[in-house]
C-alpha positions in Angstrom: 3.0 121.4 -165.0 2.6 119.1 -167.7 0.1 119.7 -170.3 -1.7 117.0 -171.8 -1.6 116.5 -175.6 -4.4 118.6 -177.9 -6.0 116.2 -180.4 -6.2 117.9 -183.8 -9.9 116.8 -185.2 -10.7 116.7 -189.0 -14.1 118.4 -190.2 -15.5 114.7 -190.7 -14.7 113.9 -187.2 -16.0 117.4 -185.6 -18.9 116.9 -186.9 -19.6 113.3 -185.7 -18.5 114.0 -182.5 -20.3 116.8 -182.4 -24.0 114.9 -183.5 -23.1 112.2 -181.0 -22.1 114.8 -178.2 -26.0 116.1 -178.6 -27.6 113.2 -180.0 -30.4 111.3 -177.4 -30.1 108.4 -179.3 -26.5 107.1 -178.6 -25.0 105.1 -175.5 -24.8 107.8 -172.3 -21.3 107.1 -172.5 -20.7 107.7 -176.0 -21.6 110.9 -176.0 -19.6 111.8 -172.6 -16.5 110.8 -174.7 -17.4 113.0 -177.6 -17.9 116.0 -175.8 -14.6 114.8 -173.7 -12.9 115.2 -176.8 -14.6 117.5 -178.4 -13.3 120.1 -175.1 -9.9 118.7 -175.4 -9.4 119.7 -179.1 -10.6 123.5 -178.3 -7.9 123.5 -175.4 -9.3 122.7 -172.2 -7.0 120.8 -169.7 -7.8 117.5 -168.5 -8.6 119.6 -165.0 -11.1 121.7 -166.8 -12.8 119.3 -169.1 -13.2 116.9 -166.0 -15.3 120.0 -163.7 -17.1 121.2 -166.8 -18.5 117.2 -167.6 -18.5 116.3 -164.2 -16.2 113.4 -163.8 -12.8 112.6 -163.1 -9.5 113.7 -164.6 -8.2 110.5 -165.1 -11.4 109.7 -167.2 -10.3 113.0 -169.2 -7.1 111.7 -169.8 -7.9 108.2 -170.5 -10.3 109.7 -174.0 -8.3 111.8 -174.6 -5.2 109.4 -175.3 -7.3 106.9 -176.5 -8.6 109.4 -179.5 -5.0 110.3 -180.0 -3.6 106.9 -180.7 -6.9 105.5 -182.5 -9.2 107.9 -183.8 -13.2 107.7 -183.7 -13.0 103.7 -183.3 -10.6 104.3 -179.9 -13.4 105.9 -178.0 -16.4 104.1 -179.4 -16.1 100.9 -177.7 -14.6 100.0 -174.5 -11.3 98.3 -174.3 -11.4 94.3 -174.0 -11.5 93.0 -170.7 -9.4 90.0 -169.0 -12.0 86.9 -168.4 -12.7 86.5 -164.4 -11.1 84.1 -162.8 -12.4 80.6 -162.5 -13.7 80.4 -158.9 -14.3 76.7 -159.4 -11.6 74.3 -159.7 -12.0 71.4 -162.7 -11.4 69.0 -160.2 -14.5 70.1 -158.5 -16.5 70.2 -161.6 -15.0 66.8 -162.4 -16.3 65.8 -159.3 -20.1 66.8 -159.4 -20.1 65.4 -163.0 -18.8 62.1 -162.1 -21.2 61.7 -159.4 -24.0 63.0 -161.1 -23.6 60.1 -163.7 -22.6 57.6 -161.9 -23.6 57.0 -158.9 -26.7 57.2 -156.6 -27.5 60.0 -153.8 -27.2 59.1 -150.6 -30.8 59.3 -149.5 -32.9 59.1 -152.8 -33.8 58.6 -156.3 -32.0 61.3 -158.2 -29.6 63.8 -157.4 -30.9 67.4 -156.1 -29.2 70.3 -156.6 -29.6 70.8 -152.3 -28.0 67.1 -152.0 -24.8 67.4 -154.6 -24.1 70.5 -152.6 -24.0 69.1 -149.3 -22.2 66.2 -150.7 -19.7 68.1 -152.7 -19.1 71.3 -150.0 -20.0 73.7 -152.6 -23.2 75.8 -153.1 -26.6 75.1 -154.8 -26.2 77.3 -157.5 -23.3 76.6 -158.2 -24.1 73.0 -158.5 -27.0 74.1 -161.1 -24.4 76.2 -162.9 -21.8 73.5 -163.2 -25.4 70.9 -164.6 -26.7 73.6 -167.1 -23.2 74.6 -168.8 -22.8 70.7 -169.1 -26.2 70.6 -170.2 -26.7 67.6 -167.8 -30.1 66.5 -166.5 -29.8 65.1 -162.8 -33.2 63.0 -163.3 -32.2 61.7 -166.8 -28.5 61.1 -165.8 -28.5 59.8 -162.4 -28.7 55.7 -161.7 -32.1 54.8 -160.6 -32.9 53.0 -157.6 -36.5 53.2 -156.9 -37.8 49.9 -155.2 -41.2 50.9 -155.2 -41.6 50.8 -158.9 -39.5 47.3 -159.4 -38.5 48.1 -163.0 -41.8 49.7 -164.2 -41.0 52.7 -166.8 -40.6 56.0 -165.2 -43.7 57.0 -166.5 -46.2 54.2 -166.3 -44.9 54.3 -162.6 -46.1 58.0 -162.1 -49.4 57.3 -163.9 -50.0 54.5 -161.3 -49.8 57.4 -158.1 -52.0 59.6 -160.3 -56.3 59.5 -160.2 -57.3 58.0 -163.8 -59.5 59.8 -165.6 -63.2 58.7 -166.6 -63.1 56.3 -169.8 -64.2 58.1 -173.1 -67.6 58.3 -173.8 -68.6 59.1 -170.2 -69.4 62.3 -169.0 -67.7 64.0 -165.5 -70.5 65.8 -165.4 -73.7 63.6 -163.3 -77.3 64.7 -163.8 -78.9 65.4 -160.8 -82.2 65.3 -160.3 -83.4 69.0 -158.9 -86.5 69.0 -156.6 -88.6 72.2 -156.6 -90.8 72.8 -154.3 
């Protein structure tokens, strides 16, 4: 059987592997890793050091080699990672941008997150995704057609649907006149 490679630590690396293989204070992992290693360079085979921490021998091995070929730095942070895959083709995105900007829902005055969707064939949140990372406001994008407020500004037209306040100078508050019997 093949035995795995024994790292050989130096006194400066013993003993940081050794305060971050009982420290509280650093990553879970971190501190797995170290005492990974820390077994590895007394002896231990990948088998042993993988029943004694609890985890697998391929996790073992993986430290292990990683300390080998770059030191403290190899097992302090994980590896990079290939980006996920773009679920979304641009021509889609292209698409819900385009309308967004240009042209009118089918059965209101600005586009809704619910409406693009069924439009599109994709799902809500992906729809509010695509608008946020675009940084693109459906109600401030979108072509207006509102016949009820006939070119009125957005806002004076919501005023007009909302109760008006009592003038200034006039108190909400009517004195009644109590009765006591």
């Amino acid at each position: 059987m093949k035995r795995a490679p024994t790292p050989h630590l130096t006194a400066d690396q013993k003993q940081r592997l050794s305060s971050w293989a009982n420290s509280r204070l650093v990553q879970v992992r971190l501190a797995e890793r170290a005492r990974i290693v820390l077994l590895a360079a007394e002896g231990f085979s990948d088998k042993d050091v993988a029943a004694r921490e609890g985890c697998d021998r391929r996790t073992v091995a993986l430290w292990r080699r990683r300390f080998i070929e770059n030191g403290l730095a190899g097992i302090e942070q994980d590896a990079p990672r290939r980006a996920a895959k773009r679920r979304i083709p641009l021509e889609k995105i292209d698409t819900v941008i385009h309308l967004t900007k240009s042209e009118a829902p089918p059965n209101g005055m600005r586009w809704s997150s619910r409406a693009m969707a069924q439009v599109v064939g994709m799902s809500e949140a992906s729809i509010r995704r695509i608008w946020q990372t675009h940084g693109i406001v459906p109600s401030a994008s979108s072509p207006k057609h509102r016949p009820d407020t006939q070119g009125v500004p957005r806002w004076r037209a919501a005023r007009r649907s909302a109760p008006m306040p009592p003038p200034q100078g006039t108190s909400a508050d009517v004195s009644r006149e109590t009765t006591r019997a």
